[in-house]
C-alpha positions as CSV (number, residue, x, y, z in Angstrom):
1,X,-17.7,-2.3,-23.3
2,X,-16.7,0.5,-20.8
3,X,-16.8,-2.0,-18.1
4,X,-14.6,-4.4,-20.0
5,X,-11.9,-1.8,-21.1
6,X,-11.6,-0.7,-17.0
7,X,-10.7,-4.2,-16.8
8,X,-8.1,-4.3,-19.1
9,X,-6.7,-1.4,-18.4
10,X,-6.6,-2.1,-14.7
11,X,-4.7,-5.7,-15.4
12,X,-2.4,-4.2,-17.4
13,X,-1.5,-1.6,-14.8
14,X,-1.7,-4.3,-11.6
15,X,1.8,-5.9,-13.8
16,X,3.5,-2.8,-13.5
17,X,5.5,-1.3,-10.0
18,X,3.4,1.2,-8.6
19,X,6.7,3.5,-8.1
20,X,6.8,3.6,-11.6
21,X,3.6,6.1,-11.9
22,X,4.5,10.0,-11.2
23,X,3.2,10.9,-8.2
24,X,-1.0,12.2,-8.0
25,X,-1.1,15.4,-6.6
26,X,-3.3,14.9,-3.5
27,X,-4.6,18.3,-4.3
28,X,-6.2,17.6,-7.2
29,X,-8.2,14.6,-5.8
30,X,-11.4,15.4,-4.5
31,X,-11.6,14.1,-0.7
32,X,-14.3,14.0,1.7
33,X,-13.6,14.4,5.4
34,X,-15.7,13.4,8.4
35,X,-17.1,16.8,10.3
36,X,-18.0,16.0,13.7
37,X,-20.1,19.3,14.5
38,X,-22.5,18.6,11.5
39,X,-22.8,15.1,11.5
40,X,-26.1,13.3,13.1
41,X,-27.0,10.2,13.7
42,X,-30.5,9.0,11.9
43,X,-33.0,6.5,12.1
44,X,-32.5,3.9,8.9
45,X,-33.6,0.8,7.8
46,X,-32.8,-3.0,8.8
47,X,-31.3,-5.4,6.0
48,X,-28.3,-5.7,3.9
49,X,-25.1,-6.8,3.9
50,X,-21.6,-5.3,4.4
51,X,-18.8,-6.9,3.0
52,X,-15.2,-6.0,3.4
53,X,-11.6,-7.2,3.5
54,X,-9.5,-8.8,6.1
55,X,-5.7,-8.9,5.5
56,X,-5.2,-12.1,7.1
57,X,-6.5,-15.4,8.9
58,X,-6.7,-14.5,12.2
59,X,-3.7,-15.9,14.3
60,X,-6.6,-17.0,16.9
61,X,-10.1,-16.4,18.0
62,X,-9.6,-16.1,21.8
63,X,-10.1,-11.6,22.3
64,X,-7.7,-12.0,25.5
65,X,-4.7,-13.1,23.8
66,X,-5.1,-11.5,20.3
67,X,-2.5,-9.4,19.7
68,X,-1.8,-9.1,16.4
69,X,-4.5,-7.4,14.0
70,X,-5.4,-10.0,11.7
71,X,-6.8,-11.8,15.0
72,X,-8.5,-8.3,16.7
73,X,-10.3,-7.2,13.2
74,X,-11.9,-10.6,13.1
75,X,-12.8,-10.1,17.0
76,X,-14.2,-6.2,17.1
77,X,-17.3,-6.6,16.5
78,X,-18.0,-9.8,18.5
79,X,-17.2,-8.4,22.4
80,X,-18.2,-5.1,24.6
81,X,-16.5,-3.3,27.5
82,X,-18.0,-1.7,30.3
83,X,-17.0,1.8,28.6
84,X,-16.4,2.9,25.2
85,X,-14.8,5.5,23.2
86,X,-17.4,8.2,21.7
87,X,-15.5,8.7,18.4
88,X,-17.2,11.9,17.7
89,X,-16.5,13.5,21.2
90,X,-14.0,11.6,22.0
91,X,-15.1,11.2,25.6
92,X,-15.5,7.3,27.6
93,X,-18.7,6.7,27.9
94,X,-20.7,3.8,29.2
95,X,-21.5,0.4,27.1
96,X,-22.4,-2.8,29.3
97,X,-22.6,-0.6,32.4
98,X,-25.5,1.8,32.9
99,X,-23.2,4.1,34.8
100,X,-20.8,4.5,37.5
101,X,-19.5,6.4,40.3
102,X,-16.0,7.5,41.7
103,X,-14.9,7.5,44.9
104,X,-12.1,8.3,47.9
105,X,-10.1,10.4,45.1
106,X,-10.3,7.9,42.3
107,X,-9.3,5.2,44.0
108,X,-12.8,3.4,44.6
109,X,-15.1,3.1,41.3
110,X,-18.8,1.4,42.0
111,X,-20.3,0.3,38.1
112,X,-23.8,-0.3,37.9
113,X,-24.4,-2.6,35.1
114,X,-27.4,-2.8,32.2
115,X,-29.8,-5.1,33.6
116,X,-31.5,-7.8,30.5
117,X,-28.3,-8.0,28.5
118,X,-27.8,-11.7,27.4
119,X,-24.8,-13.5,25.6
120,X,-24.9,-14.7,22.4
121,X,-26.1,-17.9,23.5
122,X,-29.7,-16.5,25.2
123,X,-27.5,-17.1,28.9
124,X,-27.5,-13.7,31.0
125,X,-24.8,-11.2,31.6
126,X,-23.9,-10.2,35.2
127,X,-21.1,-9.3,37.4
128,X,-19.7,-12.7,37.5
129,X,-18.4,-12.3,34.2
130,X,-17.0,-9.1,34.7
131,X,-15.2,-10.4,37.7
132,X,-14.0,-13.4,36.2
133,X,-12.7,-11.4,33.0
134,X,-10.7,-9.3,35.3
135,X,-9.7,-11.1,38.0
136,X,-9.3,-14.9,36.4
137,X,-8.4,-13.8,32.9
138,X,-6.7,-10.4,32.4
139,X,-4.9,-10.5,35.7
140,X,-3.7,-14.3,35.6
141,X,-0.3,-14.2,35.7
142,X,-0.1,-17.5,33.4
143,X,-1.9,-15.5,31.1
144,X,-0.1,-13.0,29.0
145,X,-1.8,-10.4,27.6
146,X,-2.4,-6.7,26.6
147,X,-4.8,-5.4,28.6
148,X,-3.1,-7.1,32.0
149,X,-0.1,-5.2,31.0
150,X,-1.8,-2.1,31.3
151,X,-3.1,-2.3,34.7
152,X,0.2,-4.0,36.0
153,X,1.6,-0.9,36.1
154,X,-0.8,0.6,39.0
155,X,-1.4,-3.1,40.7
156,X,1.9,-3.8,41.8
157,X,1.6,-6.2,44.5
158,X,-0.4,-9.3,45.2
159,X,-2.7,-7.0,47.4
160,X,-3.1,-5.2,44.8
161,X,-4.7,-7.5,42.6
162,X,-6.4,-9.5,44.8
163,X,-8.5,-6.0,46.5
164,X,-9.0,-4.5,42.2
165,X,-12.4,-6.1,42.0
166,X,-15.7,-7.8,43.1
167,X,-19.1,-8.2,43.1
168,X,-22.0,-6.1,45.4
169,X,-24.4,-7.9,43.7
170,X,-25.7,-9.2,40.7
171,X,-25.3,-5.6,38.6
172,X,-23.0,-3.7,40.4
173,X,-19.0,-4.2,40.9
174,X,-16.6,-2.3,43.0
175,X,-12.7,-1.9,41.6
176,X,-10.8,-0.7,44.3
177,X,-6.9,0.9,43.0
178,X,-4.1,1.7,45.5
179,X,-3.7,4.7,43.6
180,X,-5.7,7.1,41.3
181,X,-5.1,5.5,37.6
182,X,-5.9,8.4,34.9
183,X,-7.0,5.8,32.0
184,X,-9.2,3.5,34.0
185,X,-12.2,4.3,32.4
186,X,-11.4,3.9,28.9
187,X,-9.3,0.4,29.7
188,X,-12.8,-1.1,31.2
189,X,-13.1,-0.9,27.4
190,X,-11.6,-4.3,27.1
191,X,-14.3,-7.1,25.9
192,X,-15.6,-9.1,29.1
193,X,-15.4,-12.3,28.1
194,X,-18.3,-15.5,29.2
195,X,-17.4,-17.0,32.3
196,X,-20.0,-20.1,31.8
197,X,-18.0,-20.6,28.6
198,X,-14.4,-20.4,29.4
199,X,-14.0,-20.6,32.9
200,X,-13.1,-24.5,32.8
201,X,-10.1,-23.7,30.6
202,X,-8.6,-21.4,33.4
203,X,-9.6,-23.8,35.4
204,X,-8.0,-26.5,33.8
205,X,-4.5,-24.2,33.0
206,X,-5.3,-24.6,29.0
207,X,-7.2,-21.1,28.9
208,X,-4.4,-19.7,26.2
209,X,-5.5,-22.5,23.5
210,X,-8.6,-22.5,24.2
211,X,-11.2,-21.0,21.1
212,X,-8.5,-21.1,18.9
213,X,-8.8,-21.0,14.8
214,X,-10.1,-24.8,15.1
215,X,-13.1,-23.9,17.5
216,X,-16.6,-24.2,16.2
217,X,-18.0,-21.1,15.7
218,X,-21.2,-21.4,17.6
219,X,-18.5,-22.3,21.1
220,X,-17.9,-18.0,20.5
221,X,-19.6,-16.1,22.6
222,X,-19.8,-12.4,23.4
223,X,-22.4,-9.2,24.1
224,X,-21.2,-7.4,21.0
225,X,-23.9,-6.4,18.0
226,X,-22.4,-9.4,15.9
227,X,-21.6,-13.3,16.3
228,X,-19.7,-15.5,14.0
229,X,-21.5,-17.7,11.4
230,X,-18.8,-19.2,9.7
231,X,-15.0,-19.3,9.4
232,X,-13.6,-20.9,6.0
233,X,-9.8,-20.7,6.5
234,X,-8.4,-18.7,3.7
235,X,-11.4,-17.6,2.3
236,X,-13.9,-15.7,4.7
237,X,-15.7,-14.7,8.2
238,X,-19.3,-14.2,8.0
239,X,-21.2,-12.7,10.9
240,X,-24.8,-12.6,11.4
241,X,-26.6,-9.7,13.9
242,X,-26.4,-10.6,17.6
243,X,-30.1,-11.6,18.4
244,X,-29.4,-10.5,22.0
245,X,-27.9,-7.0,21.3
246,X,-28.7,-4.7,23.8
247,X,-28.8,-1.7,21.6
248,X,-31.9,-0.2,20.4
249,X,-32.4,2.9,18.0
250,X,-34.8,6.0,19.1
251,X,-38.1,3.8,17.4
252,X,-37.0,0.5,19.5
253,X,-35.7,-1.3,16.9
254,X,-32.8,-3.6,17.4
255,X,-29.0,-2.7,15.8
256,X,-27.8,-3.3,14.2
257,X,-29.1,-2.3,11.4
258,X,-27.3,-4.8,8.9
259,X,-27.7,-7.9,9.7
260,X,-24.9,-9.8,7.8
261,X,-20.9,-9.0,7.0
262,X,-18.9,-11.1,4.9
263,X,-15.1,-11.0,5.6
264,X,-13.1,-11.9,2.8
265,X,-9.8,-13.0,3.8
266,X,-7.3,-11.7,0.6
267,X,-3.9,-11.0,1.7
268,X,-3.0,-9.1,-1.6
269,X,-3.9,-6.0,-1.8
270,X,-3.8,-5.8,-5.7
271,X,-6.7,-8.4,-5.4
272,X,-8.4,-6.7,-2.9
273,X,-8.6,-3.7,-5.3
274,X,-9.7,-5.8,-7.8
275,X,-12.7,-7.0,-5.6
276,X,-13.6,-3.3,-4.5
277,X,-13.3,-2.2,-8.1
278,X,-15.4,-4.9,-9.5
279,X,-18.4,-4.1,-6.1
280,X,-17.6,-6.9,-4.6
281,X,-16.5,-5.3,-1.4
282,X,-18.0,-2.2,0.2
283,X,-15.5,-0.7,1.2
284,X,-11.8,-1.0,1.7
285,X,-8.3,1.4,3.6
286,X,-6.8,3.2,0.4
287,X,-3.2,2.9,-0.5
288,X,-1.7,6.1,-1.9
289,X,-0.5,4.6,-4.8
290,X,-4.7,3.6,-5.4
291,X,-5.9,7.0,-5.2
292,X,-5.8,7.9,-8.7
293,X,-7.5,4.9,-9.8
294,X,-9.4,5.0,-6.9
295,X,-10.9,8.8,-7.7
296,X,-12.3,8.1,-10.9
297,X,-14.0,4.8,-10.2
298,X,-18.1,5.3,-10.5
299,X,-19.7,5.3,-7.0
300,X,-16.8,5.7,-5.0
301,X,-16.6,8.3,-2.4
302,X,-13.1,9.0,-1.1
303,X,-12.5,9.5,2.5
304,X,-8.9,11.8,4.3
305,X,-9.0,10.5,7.2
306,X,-6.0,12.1,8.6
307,X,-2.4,11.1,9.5
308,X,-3.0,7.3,10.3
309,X,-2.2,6.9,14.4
310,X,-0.6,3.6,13.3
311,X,3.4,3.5,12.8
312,X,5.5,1.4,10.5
313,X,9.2,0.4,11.5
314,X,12.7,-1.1,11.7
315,X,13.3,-3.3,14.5
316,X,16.0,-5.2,15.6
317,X,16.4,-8.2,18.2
318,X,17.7,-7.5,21.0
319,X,16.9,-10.5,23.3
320,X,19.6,-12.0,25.0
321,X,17.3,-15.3,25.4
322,X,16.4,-15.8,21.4
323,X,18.6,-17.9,19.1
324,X,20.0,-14.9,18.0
325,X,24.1,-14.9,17.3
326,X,26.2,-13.4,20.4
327,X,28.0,-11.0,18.1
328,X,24.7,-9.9,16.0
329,X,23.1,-9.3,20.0
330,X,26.5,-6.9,20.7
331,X,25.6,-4.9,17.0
332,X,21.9,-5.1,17.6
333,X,21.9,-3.6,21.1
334,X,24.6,-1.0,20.6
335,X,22.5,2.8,20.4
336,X,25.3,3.8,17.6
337,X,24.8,0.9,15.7
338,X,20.7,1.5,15.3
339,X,21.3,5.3,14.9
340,X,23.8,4.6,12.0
341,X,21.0,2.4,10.3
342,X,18.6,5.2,11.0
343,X,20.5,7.6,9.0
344,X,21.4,5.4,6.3
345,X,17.2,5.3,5.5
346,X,15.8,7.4,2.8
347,X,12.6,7.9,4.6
348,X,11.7,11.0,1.8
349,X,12.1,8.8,-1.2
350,X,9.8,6.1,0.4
351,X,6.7,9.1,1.0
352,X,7.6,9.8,-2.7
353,X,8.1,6.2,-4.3
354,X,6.1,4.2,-1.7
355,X,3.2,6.4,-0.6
356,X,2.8,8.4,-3.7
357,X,4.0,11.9,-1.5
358,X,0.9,11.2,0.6
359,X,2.9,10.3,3.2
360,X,5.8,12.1,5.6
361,X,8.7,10.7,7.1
362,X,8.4,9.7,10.6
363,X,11.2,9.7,13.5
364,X,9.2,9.7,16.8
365,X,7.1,6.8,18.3
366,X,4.0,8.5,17.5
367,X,2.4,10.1,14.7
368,X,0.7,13.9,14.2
369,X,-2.7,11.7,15.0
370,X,-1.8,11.6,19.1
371,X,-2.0,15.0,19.3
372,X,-1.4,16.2,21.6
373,X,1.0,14.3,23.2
374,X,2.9,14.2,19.3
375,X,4.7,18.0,18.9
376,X,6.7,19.1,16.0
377,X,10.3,19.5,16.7
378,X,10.2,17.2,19.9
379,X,12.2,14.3,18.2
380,X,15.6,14.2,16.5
381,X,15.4,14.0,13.0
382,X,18.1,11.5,11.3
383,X,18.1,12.9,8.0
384,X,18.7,10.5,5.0
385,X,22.9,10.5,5.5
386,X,24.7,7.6,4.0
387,X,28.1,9.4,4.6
388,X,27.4,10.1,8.0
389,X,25.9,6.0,8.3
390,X,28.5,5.1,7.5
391,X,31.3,7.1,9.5
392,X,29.1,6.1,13.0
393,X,29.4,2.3,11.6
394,X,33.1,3.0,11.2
395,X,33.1,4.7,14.8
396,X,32.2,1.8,16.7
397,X,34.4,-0.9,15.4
398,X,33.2,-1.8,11.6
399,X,35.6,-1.8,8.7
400,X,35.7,-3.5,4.9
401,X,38.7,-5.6,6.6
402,X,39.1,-8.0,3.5
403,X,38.3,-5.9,0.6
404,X,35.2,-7.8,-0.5
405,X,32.9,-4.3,-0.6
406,X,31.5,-5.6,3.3
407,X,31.6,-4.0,6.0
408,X,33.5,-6.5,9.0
409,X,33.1,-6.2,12.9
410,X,36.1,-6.1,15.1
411,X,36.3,-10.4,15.4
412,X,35.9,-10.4,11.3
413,X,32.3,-11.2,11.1
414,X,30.4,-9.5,8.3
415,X,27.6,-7.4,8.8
416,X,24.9,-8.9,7.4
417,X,20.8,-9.7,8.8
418,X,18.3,-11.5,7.3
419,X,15.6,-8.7,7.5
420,X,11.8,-10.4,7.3
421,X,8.7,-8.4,6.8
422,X,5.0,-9.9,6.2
423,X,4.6,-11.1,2.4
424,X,2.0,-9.5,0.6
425,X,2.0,-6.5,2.1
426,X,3.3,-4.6,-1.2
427,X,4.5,-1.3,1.2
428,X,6.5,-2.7,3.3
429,X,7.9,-5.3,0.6
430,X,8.7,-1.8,-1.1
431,X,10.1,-0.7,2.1
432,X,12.3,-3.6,2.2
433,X,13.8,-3.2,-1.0
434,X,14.7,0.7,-0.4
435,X,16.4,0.0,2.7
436,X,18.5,-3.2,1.3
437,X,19.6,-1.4,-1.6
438,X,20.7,1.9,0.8
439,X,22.1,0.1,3.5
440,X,24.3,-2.4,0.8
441,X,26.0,0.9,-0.4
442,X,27.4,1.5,2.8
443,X,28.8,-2.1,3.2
444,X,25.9,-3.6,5.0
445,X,24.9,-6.7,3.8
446,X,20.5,-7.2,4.1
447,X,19.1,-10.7,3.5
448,X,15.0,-9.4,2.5
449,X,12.7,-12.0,3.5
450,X,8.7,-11.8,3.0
451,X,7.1,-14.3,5.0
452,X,3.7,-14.9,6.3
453,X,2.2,-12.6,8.6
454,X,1.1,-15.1,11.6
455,X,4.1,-16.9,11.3
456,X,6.1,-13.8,11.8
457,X,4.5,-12.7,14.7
458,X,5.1,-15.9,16.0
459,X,8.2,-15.6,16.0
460,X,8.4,-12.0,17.2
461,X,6.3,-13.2,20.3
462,X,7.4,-16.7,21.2
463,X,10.5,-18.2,21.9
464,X,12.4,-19.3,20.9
465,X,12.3,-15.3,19.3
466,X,13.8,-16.8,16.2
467,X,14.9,-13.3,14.0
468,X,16.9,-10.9,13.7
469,X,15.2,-7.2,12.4
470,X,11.6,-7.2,10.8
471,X,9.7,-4.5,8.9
472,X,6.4,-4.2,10.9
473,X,3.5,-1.7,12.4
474,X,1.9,-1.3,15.6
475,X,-1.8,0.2,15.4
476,X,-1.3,2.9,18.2
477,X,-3.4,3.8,21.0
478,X,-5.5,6.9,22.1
479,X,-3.9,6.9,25.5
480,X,-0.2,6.6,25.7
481,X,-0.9,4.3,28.6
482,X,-2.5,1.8,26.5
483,X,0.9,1.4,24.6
484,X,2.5,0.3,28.1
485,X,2.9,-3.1,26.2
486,X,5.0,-2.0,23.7
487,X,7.4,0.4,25.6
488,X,7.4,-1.0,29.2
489,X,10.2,-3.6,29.6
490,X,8.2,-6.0,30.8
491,X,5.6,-5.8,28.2
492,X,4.4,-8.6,25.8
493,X,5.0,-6.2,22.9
494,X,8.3,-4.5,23.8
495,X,9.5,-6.4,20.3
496,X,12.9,-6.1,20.7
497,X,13.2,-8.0,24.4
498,X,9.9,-8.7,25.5
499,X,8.5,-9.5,28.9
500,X,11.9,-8.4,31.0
501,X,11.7,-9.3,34.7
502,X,14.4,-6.0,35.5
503,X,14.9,-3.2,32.8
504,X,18.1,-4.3,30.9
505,X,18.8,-0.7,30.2
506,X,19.1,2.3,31.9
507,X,17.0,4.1,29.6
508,X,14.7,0.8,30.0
509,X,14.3,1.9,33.6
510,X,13.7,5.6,32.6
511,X,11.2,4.7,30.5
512,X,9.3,2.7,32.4
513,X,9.3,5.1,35.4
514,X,7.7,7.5,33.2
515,X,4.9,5.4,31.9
516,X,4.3,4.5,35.5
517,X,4.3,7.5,36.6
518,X,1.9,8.9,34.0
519,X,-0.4,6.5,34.6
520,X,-1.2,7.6,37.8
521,X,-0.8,11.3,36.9
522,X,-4.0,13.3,37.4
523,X,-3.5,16.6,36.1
524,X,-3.5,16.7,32.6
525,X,0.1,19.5,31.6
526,X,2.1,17.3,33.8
527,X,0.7,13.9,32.5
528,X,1.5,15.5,29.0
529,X,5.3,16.3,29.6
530,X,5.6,13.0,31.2
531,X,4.8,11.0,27.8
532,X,6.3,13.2,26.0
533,X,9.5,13.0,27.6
534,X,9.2,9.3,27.6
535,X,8.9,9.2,23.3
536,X,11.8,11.8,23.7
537,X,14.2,9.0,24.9
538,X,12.5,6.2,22.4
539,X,13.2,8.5,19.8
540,X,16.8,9.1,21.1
541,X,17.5,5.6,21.6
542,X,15.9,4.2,18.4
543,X,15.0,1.0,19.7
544,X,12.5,0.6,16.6
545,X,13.6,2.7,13.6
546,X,10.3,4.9,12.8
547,X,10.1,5.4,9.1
548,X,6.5,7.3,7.3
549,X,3.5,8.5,8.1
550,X,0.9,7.7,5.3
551,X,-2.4,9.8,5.5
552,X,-5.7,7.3,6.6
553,X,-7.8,7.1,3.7
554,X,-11.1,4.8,3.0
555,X,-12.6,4.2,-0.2
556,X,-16.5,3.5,0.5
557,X,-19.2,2.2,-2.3
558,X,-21.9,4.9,-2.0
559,X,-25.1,4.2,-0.9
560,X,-25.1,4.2,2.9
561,X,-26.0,6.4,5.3
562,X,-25.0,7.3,9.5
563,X,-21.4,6.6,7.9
564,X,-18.7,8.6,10.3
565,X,-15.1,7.4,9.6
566,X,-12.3,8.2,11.8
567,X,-8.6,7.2,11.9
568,X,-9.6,5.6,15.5
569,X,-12.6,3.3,13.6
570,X,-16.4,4.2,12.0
571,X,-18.8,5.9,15.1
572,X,-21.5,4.1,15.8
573,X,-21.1,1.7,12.9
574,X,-24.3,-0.3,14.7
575,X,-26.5,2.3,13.2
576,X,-24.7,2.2,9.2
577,X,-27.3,1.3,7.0
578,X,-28.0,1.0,3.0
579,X,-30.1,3.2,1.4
C-alpha cells in the first residue's frame, strides 16, 4: 500500500508546474559530496548491470564528428585516448600509451604505446591507428570536427600538419609542433579511432556518413571498457564489457567490473523520474525542482556535485550565409541590440521559479566550476532592467511606430523571432516562457518553439543555418583551449556564425588572438589573464546571452561501491561495482 500511495501521489504531482511548489531549502536536504583525499579505490566483484538514462537518440555513431551530447553520451564509454584526465587529481595521465617523453622545449613529444591492446574485434592496436586518427581523420580538412579545431590553432600551415605526426615503429609515435602547445597532453585524450575499419571511407571521401545511426552495431569498433550490443531507436543502447579491455584490477581481473549497461533513451524528464523512482534506473542528473521528492525516496543517496561546468543560453544568428532575413541579421548583430535583450532577462526569478533557488544567475561564458580561470566580479552584470531594455532598444532605432503595443525598426518591420529550444527539456521550455513573457512587455514580439533536439542542432550546424535565436547549452571544457570551437571564429561551434574564413568582427579577431595565444602560453599567471581577458570581451559583447548556473547534482540507487562522482564525469567508473 505504501508503494501504491507514492504512486499516486507522484502522478498527481507530475500534472502540476513545478514552479508552483515553494522553493526546498537546499539546507535542509541532506547531501553527500565526493572527498577526494579520503576516497580509495577497492577491489570488487564482477557482474551486474547498470542502467541509466540517455536524453536523446544519438544524432550519429561516428566519435569524430559527434558534437552534440545525445551522440557523445552514447559514444564515452566505447573509445580511449592516448591520455586521460585523473578526475581525482586532476592531472593527464597515460591510457593507450605506456608513457611518453618531451623534447626540444615541448615541441617534440615521443609516446610509447601499451603493447597487447586489441580492438573490439580481437584485431591489434598500433601506431597506425593513431596516425591515421590524427593525421587522416582529425586533421582532414574535409572533415569538420572538434578536436581538429583545437589543434588548428598551433598547426597553421600545411607544414605544419604534414611534420605533427608519425610512426618509429610499431608502439611508438613522434608529434612534432612548431611551437610549444600547453594542452597537448590532455587533447591526445581524443578516442583513436580503427584504421582497418574506417580508413576506406576516407578513402573513398564518404568518411562523415560513415557509422551513422543505421550502422550495425557489431561494424563499431573501439579500445574502450565497453562495445555496443544493440541500438533500438527510441527505446535503448545496451553495451556489453569489452572482451579485449586492456585494464586489469590489482588481482588481474578484467574491468570492468559490470559487464552490461542498458541506456534507456526517454527524452522526458518527468518519465525518467518515474523510471528512477520505480528502480528501474540506477541512477540519474537531479533537477532542482526533484530534490525534495528526490530526498525522501528509500535507497537514494543524493550527490552536490558542485556548480555544473556546463552553461545554458540565448543565442542569436548572426550568419550572413543562413536564410536568415537581411533586417533580423542588422538587429541580431548589433552589440546594443543583444545587450538590451540581456537586460530585459530575469535571470533571479528563473534560479527561483526554474531551479528551485539551487541555482545563480550567470553573465560570463563560464561558470564558478572553471576555476580558476572563472573570478567573481570579472564580468558585467546586466541586472534584470526592463526600463533600461527598453530605453537601449529605443537608442538604436526601435519604436511602437503604429500603436499596435510592438516595438518597429527604422524600415517598419516589427520586432519579432521565432525563438526554438529542444522539446522536452522542461527547463529550458520554462526558460522560454520567462523570457517571452518579459521581453513581450517591452514590445518585443517572441514566437517559442520546442522542437526536437537533433533536428535543432541540425539546423544550428548545417546550412542552410535555418533559425533565428535558440535556448541551448554547451557542456564546457577543463581547459579553455578545448572550447576553441565555440569562441574561435572559425570554429564548428561558434553558433552564431560558424566556421568564418576571416573574423567578421573586430572583437572576433581579438578573441581569437587570445585563444591562440594561450594555447601556446607556457607559464601558467600569464596563460590565466590571457583567457580571462578573452571571456571578458564574450561577456562584453554578449554574443550568447549567459542565463543560470544550476548546482550538479546525481541521484544514485544505493548499493554500489568505488562510486566517485564529479561535475567533470564518475573516476574510474571501470572499477564501479554492486555490492
Amino acid at each position: 500500500m505504501k508503494g501504491f500511495t507514492l504512486a499516486i501521489a507522484f502522478i498527481f504531482f507530475s500534472f502540476l508546474p513545478f514552479y508552483l511548489f515553494s522553493s526546498p531549502k537546499s539546507s535542509s536536504i541532506s547531501f553527500r559530496t565526493s572527498d577526494p583525499e579520503s576516497f580509495r579505490v577497492k577491489e570488487g566483484k564482477e557482474g551486474g548491470e547498470l542502467r541509466f538514462i540517455l536524453s536523446s537518440d544519438p544524432k550519429t555513431l561516428n566519435p569524430a564528428v559527434a558534437q552534440e551530447t545525445s551522440s557523445t553520451a552514447v559514444l564515452s564509454d566505447l573509445f580511449t585516448g592516448l591520455t586521460k584526465v585523473d578526475l581525482k587529481t586532476m592531472q593527464v595521465v597515460p591510457d593507450l600509451a605506456e608513457r611518453w617523453e618531451v623534447k626540444e622545449g615541448g615541441r617534440v613529444y615521443i609516446f610509447y604505446l601499451k603493447k597487447g591492446v586489441r580492438w573490439s574485434d580481437g584485431k591489434p592496436f598500433t601506431a597506425e591507428d593513431v596516425v591515421f586518427t590524427y593525421r587522416d581523420v582529425y586533421l582532414n580538412p574535409n572533415i569538420p570536427n572538434s578536436t581538429g579545431d583545437m589543434f588548428r590553432g598551433v598547426l597553421k600551415s600545411p607544414e605544419d600538419i604534414k611534420n605533427f605526426v608519425r610512426k618509429l615503429d610499431d608502439y611508438t609515435v613522434e608529434f612534432r609542433l612548431p611551437e610549444p602547445f600547453a594542452p597537448f597532453l590532455q587533447a591526445l585524450s581524443a578516442g583513436i579511432l580503427p584504421k582497418h575499419r574506417l580508413e576506406r571511407y576516407v578513402r573513398e571521401g564518404t568518411f562523415m556518413t560513415a557509422w551513422n545511426v543505421n550502422t550495425p552495431v557489431e561494424e563499431l569498433v573501439g579500445t574502450g571498457p565497453y562495445r555496443l550490443k544493440r541500438y533500438i531507436k527510441g527505446v535503448l543502447v545496451e553495451y556489453e564489457a569489452n572482451p579485449y579491455y586492456y585494464e586489469f584490477d590489482a588481482s588481474g581481473r578484467q574491468l570492468p567490473y559490470i559487464k552490461r549497461k542498458i541506456g534507456y533513451i526517454v527524452q522526458d524528464p518527468d518519465t525518467a523520474l518515474l523510471k528512477f523512482s520505480l528502480g528501474e534506473t540506477d541512477y540519474m542528473g537531479v533537477r532542482p525542482q526533484d530534490v525534495l521528492f528526490l530526498s525522501r525516496l528509500k535507497g537514494t543517496l543524493l550527490y552536490d556535485l558542485g556548480a555544473t561546468p556546463s552553461t545554458t543560453f540565448l543565442v542569436f544568428n548572426q550568419n550572413p550565409n543562413s536564410s536568415l532575413a537581411k533586417y533580423k541579421l542588422k538587429w541580431f548583430s548589433n552589440p546594443t541590440f543583444r545587450r538590451a535583450i540581456s537586460h530585459a532577462i530575469d535571470r533571479e526569478g528563473m534560479c527561483y521559479l526554474v531551479y528551485n533557488s539551487l541555482a545563480s544567475p550567470l553573465y560570463s561564458p563560464i561558470t564558478p566550476a572553471n576555476r580558476p580561470y572563472y573570478e567573481e566580479g570579472l564580468f558585467p552584470v546586466y541586472e534584470y532592467n526592463l526600463k533600461k531594455a527598453r530605453d537601449l532598444l529605443e537608442s538604436i532605432g526601435f519604436k511602437d511606430r503604429n500603436g499596435d503595443g510592438w516595438l518597429e525598426d527604422q524600415e517598419g518591420n516589427r520586432l519579432e523571432f521565432v525563438l526554438l529550444t529542444n522539446a522536452g527539456n522542461k527547463e529550458r521550455e520554462a526558460i522560454g516562457n520567462i523570457i517571452k513573457e518579459d521581453l513581450e512587455k517591452i514590445g518585443v514580439k517572441v514566437i517559442f518553439r520546442p522542437i526536437d533536439f537533433n533536428t535543432l542542432v541540425s539546423r544550428l550546424t548545417s546550412p542552410p543555418y535555418d533559425w533565428e535565436a535558440v535556448i541551448i547549452g554547451l557542456t564546457g571544457s577543463m581547459d579553455p583551449h578545448f572550447g576553441r570551437n565555440v569562441w574561435h571564429s572559425s570554429g564548428t561551434l561558434h553558433m552564431w556564425n560558424p566556421r568564418q574564413k576571416t573574423p567578421q568582427t573586430e572583437w572576433e579577431r581579438k578573441v581569437d588572438e587570445l585563444f591562440d595565444r594561450g594555447a601556446t602560453e607556457i607559464d601558467f599567471k600569464k596563460r590565466l589573464e590571457i583567457y580571462r581577458q578573452a571571456y571578458r570581451i564574450i561577456a562584453e559583447q554578449q554574443p550568447m546571452i549567459f542565463l543560470t548556473t544550476p548546482k550538479s547534482m546525481l541521484a544514485v540507487k544505493d548499493g554500489f561501491e568505488n562510486l566517485f562522482p564529479t561535475v567533470w564525469g564518475w573516476y574510474k567508473e571501470e572499477y564501479l561495482f554492486k555490492r
